[in-house]
C-alpha positions, 0 to 999 in steps of 0.5 A: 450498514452494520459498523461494527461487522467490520470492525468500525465503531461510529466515530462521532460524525456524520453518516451518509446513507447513499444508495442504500449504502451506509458510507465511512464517517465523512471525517475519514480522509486518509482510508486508500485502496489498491487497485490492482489489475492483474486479472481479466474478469474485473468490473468496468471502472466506472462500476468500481467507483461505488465499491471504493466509496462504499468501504470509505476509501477517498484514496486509490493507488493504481500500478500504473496510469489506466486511462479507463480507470483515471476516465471513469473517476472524473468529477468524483473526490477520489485522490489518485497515486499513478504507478511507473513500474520499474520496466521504465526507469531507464527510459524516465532518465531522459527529461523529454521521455518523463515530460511526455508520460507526464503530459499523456498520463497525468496532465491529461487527465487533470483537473478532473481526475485528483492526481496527487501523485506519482510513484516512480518504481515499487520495492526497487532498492531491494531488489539488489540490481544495480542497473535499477537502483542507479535508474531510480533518483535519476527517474525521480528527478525527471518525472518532478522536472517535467511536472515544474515545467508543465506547472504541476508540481505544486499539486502532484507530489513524486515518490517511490514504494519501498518493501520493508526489506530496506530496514537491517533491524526493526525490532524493537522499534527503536532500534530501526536502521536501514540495510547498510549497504543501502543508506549510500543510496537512500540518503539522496533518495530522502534528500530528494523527498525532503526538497520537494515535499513528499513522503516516504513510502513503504510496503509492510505485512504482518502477515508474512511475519506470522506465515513464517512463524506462526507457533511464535508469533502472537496472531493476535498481536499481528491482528490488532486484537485485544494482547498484552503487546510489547514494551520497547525497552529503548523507548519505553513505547508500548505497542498492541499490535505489529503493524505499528512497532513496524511503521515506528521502526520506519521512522526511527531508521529515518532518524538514525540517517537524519530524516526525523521529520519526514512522513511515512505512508504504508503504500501497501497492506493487506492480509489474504482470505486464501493460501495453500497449505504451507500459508498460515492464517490465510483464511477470510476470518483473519483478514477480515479482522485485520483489515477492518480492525486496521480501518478502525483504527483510521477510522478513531484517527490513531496514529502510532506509540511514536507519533500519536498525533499524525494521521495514518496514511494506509493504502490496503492491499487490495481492492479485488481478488486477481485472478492472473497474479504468478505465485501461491494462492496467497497471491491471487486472495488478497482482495476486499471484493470478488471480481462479481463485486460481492464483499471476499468476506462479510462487509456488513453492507450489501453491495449488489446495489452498486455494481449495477447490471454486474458488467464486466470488462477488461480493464486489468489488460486491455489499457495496462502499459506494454511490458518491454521485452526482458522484463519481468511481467508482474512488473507492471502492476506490482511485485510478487508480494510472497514469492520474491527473493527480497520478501524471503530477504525479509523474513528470513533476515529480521521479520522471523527472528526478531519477531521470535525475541517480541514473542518471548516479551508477550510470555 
């Protein structure tokens, strides 16, 4: 495989060839994939595995607990995060219901598949419904009981994914703070993570940054190409690319309410390789930069300007292109790889070798929790990640004009 096609520079390890496959740096540990399947033309589990190793991921993040995926990937070394999905947090509050998830969907599949965690709810403060937000820690604490009781909780951790909309301000970096009228909900939320030794997840895209705006802001500098970057006036931290001043201005929020020392993992990022014409910068040229210049950046184990020495826990948004996905075009041209297995955009690797025969099967909806009724059906897997009222919150509250005020500082 030609490294640098996709933006890899050899980064001084040992390289595995397998197959015919030139596989990532064997010292990469934290390279994660999502793996969606809102579609029903996606390979069988058990042919997604090579594609997975292939571009070097040792992590996969699933939406919910797929009993054929979590089959197919035992006995591999891939750590796996399981979703449940917001239709379920009422349910989740009582203790016997989030034990018997917890045995029928984690404990089930232990120790052969690696489950390392559970996300309980995706982007759910932010989406201003009471009835959800009140369900969350509740839901939390019940999932984390059921796994002390069943002996799990020491090797599977319990979180939750939060969209970027739960920051009021995070530009400059240092200036992060979460939405006030959500740190009376959060702080017990970050409590809980601190007493059971999770991380904070969190959902960030550049990419919608430049969709809004993008004769003001920097492509480059959302891209991870070569810029002059920023300079945050209240850390004196310099920065080259969005993404980053985006996971610092994480961090700082965590440290204005007292929570300094709690990990950030970005749970969800992606860039599309298709949009309608209203999407800016959709286009496969852009997301292969951005991804394989993100991977590079894993991959030389940068972290960012305000935490430099920590690992970056980046799960990419997404594994395939899903062809059942509500929403723009945008929506359904997120992925690494075509339903057939063959790379969205040049990888630099010929894949056809892994994906066998090219079997396909149903596994986006054959074993996909039932959606109860009155809940919305992207639930299940995941949000509408450019059409939801809380990323139009985003974009319109800070992403666009504070990132209007970071490309004035490139001029």
């Amino acid at each position: 495989m030609e490294l640098r096609r996709f933006g890899f520079e050899q980064c001084g390890s040992v390289l595995l060839l397998v197959s015919g496959l030139l596989l990532l740096p064997v010292m990469v540990s934290s390279i994660g994939v999502n793996y969606g399947q809102i579609a029903n033309n996606l390979p069988a589990p058990e042919n997604v595995i090579p594609l997975v190793k292939a571009i070097g991921a040792t992590k996969v993040k699933l939406y919910d607990a797929s009993p054929k995926v979590l089959r197919a990937f035992s006995n591999t070394s891939v750590e796996f995060i399981v979703g449940l999905g917001n239709e379920y947090l009422a349910k989740m509050k009582n203790p016997a219901c989030a034990q018997e998830w917890v045995k029928n969907n984690v404990q089930a599949y232990l120790p052969g598949t690696k489950i390392t965690s559970i996300f309980v709810g995706n982007e759910v403060l932010t989406f201003n419904d009471t009835s959800l937000s009140a369900n969350l820690l509740p839901a939390m604490q019940s999932v984390h009981t059921a796994l002390v009781n069943l002996g799990l909780d020491k090797q599977v951790a319990v979180t939750t994914a939060h969209s970027l909309a739960v920051l009021e301000t995070s530009y400059p970096p240092s200036a992060g703070v979460f939405r006030r009228d959500l740190v009376d909900c959060l702080v017990p939320i970050l409590d809980f993570h601190v007493k059971i030794g999770s991380p904070f997840l969190i959902n960030a895209y550049p990419y919608f940054a430049y969709k809004a705006n993008p004769k003001q802001v920097s492509l480059d500098f959302v891209l991870f190409q070569p810029n002059q970057g920023i300079l945050d006036p209240g850390s004196n931290l310099h920065y080259e690319n969005m993404l980053f001043a985006q996971i610092d201005a994480v961090y700082y929020a965590l440290a204005a309410v007292g929570y300094k020392k709690l990990p950030v993992h970005i749970s969800e990022t992606g860039w599309p390789s298709k949009g309608d014409e209203d999407e800016a910068g959709a286009t496969p040229e852009n997301a292969k930069k951005y991804n394989g210049n993100l991977l590079k950046f894993i991959c030389q184990k940068k972290g960012t300007p305000l935490r430099p020495s920590s690992d970056l826990n980046i799960y990419v948004f997404a594994l395939f292109n899903e062809n059942m996905k509500p929403g723009p075009t945008s929506e359904r041209n997120y992925g690494l790889f075509k339903p057939d297995g063959t790379p969205v955009y040049q990888l630099g690797f010929s894949i056809n070798d892994a994906v066998g025969n090219g079997t396909h099967g149903t596994s986006g909806t054959s074993d996909v929790q039932p959606t109860p009724p009155g809940f919305p059906t992207t639930s299940n897997g995941y949000l509408s990640i450019s059409s939801a009222k809380e990323r139009s919150h985003c974009l319109g509250f800070f992403l666009v004009c504070l990132y209007l005020m970071l490309f004035k500082l490139l001029l």
